[in-house]
N, CA, C and O of each residue as an XYZ file, in Angstrom:
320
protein
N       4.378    -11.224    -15.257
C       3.337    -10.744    -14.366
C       3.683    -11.142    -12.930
O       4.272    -12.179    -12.624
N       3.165    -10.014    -11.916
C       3.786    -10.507    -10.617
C       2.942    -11.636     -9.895
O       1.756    -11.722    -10.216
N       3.384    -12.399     -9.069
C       2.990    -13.827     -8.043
C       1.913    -12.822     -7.595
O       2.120    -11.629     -7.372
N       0.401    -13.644     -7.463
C      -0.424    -12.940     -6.853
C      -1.167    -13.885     -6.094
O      -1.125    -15.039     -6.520
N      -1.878    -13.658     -5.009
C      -2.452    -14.405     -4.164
C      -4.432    -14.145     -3.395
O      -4.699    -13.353     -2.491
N      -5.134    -14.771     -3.882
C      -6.071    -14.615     -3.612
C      -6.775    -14.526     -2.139
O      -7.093    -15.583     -1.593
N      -7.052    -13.126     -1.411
C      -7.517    -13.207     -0.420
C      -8.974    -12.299     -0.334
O      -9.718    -11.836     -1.198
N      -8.984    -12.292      0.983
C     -10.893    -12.201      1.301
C     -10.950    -10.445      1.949
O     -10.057    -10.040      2.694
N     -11.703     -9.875      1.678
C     -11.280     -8.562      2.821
C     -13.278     -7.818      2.353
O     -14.124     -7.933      1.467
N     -13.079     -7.143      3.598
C     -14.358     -6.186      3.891
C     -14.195     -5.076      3.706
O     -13.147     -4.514      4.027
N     -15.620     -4.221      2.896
C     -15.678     -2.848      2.239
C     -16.987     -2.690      2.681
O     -17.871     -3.547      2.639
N     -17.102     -1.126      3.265
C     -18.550     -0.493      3.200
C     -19.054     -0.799      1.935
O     -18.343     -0.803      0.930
N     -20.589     -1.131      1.937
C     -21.187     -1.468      0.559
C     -21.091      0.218     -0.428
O     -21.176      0.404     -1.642
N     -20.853      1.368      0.890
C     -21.167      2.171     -0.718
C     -20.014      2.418     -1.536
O     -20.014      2.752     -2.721
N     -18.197      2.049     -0.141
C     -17.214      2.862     -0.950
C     -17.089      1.758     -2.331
O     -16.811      2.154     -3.462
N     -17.425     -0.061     -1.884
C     -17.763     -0.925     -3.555
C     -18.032     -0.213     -4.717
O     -17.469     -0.023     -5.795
N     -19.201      0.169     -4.096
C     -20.676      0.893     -4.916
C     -19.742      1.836     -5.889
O     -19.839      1.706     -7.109
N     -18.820      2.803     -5.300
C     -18.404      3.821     -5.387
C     -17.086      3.199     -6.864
O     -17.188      3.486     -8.057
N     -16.112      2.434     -6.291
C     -15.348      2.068     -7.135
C     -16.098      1.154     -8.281
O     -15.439      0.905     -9.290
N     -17.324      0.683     -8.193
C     -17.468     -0.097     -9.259
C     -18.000      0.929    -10.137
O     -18.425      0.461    -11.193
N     -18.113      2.285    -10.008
C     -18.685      3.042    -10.824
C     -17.715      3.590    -11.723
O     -17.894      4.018    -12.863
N     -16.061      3.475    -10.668
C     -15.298      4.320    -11.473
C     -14.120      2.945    -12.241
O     -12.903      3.097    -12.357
N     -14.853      1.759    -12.643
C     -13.464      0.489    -12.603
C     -14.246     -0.744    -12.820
O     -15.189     -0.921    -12.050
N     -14.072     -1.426    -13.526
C     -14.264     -3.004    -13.777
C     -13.648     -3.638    -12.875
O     -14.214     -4.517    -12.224
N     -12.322     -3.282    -12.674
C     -11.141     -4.080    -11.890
C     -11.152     -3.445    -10.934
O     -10.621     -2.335    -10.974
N     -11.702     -3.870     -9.844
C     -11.907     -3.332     -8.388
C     -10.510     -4.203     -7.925
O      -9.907     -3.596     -7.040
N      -9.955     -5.300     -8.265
C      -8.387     -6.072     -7.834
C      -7.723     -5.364     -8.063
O      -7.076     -4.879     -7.134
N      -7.469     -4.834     -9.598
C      -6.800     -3.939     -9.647
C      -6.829     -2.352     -8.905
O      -5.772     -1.830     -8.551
N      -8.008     -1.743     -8.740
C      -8.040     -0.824     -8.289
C      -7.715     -0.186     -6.936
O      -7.341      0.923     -6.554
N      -8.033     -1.421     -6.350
C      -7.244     -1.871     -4.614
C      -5.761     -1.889     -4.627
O      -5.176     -1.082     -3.903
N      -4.831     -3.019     -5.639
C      -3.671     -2.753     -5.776
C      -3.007     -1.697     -6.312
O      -1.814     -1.458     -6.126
N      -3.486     -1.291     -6.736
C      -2.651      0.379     -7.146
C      -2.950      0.817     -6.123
O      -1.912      0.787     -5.462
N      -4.194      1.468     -5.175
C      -4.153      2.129     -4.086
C      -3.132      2.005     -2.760
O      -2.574      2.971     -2.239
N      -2.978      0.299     -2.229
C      -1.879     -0.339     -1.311
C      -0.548     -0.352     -2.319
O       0.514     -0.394     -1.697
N      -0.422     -0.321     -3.861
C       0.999      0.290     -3.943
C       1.058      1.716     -3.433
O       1.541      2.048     -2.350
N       0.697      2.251     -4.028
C       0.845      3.719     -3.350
C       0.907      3.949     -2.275
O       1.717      4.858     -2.095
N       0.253      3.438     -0.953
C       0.499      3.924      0.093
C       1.669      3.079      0.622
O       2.155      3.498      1.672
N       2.222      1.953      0.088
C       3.439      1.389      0.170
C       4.395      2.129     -0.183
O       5.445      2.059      0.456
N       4.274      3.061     -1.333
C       5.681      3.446     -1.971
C       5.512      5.055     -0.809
O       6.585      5.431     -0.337
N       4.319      5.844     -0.441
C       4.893      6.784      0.369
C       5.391      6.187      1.792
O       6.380      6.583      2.407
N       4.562      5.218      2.165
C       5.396      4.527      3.740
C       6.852      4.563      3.230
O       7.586      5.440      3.686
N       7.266      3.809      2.450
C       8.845      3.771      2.077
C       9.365      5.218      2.199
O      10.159      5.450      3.111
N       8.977      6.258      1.331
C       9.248      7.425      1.046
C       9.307      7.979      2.820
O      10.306      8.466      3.349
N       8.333      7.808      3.314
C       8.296      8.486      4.834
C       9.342      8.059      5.696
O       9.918      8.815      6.478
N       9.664      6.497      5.516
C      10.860      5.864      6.333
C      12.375      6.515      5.977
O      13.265      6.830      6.767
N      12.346      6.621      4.256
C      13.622      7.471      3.554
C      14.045      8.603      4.539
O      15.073      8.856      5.167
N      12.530      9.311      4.376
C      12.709     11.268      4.737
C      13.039     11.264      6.279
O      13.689     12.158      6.821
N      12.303      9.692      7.207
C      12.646      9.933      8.337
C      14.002      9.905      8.853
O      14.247     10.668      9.787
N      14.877      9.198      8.430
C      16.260      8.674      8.279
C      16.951      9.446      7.826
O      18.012      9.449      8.450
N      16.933     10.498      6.639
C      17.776     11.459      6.240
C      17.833     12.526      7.409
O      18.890     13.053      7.756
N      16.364     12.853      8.100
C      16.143     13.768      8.882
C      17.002     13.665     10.271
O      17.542     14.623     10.823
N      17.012     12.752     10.575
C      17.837     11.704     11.447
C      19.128     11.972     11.542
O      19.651     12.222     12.628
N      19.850     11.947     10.295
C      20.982     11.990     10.249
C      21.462     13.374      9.918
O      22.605     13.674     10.262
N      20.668     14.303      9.250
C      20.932     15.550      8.521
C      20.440     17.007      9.108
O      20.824     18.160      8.911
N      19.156     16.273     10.125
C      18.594     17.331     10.659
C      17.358     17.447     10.302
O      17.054     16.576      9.487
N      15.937     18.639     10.747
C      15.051     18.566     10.055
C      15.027     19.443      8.234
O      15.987     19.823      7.564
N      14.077     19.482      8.037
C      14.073     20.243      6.732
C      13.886     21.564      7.313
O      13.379     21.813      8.407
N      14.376     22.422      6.415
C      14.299     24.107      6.642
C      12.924     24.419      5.833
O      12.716     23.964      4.708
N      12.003     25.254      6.542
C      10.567     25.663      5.530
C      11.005     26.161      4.313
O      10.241     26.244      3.350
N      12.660     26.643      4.252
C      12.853     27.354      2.204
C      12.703     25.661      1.558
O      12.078     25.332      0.550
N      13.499     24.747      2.510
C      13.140     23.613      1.807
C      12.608     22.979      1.521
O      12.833     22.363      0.479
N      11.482     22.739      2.364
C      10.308     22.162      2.595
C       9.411     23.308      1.120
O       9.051     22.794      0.060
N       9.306     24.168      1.297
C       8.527     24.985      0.192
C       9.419     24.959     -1.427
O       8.613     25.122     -2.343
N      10.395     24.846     -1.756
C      10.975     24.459     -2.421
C      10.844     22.674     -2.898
O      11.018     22.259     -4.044
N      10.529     21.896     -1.792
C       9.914     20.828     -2.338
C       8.419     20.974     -2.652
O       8.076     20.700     -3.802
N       7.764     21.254     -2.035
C       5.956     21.654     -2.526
C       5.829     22.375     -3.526
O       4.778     22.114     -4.111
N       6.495     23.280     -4.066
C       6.415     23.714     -5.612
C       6.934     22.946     -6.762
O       6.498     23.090     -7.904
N       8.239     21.812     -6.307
C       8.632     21.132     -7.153
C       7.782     20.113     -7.400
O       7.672     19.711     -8.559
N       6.964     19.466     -6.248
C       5.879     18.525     -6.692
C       4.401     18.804     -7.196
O       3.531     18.096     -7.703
N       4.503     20.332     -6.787
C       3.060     20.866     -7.386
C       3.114     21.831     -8.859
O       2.145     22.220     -9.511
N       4.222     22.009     -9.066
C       4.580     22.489    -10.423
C       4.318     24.121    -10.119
O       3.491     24.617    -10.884
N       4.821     24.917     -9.248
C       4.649     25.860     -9.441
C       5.857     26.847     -9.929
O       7.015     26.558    -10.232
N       5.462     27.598     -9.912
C       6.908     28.542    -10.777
C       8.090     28.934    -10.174
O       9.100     29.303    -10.772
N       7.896     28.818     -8.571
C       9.185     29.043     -7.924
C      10.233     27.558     -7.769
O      11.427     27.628     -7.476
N       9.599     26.448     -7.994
C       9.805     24.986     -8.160
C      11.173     25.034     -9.648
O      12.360     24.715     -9.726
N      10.036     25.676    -10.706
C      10.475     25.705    -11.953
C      12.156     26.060    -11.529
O      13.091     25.261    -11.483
N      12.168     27.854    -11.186
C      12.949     28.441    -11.698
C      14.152     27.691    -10.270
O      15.263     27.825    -10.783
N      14.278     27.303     -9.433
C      14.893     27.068     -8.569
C      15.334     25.530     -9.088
O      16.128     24.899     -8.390
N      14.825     24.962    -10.278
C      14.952     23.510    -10.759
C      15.851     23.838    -11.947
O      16.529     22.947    -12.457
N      15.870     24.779    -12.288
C      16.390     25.024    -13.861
C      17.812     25.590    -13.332
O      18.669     25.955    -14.136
């Protein structure tokens, strides 16, 4: 299990309200949320750096990635 550290932090009472409706583990439910926006910051620093070096993305590519992450059929057949 990972090193964890107990700290203090402030929430509007309703978005609480809100997660205790959908979660027991509001610790947990916080840490999955700050992983996630950790792993796209990373992801954004990646894409900024390739862009950097490679150029920007072309919109076939850019739309060719949005179907591959949204599962649509031009994603499919351009994946296969």
């Amino acid at each position: 299990m990972a090193k964890t550290k107990k700290v203090t932090i402030t929430l509007p009472v309703e978005l609480l309200e809100s997660m205790k409706a959908h979660t027991d583990n509001v610790s947990g439910y916080i840490t999955e949320l700050a992983e996630r926006a950790e792993r796209r910051r990373l992801l954004r620093e990646d894409l900024d750096r390739y862009q950097e070096e490679f150029g920007a993305f072309t919109d076939e590519e850019m739309a060719e990635a949005r179907a591959l992450l949204h599962g649509t059929e031009g994603g499919a057949e351009r994946a296969a």
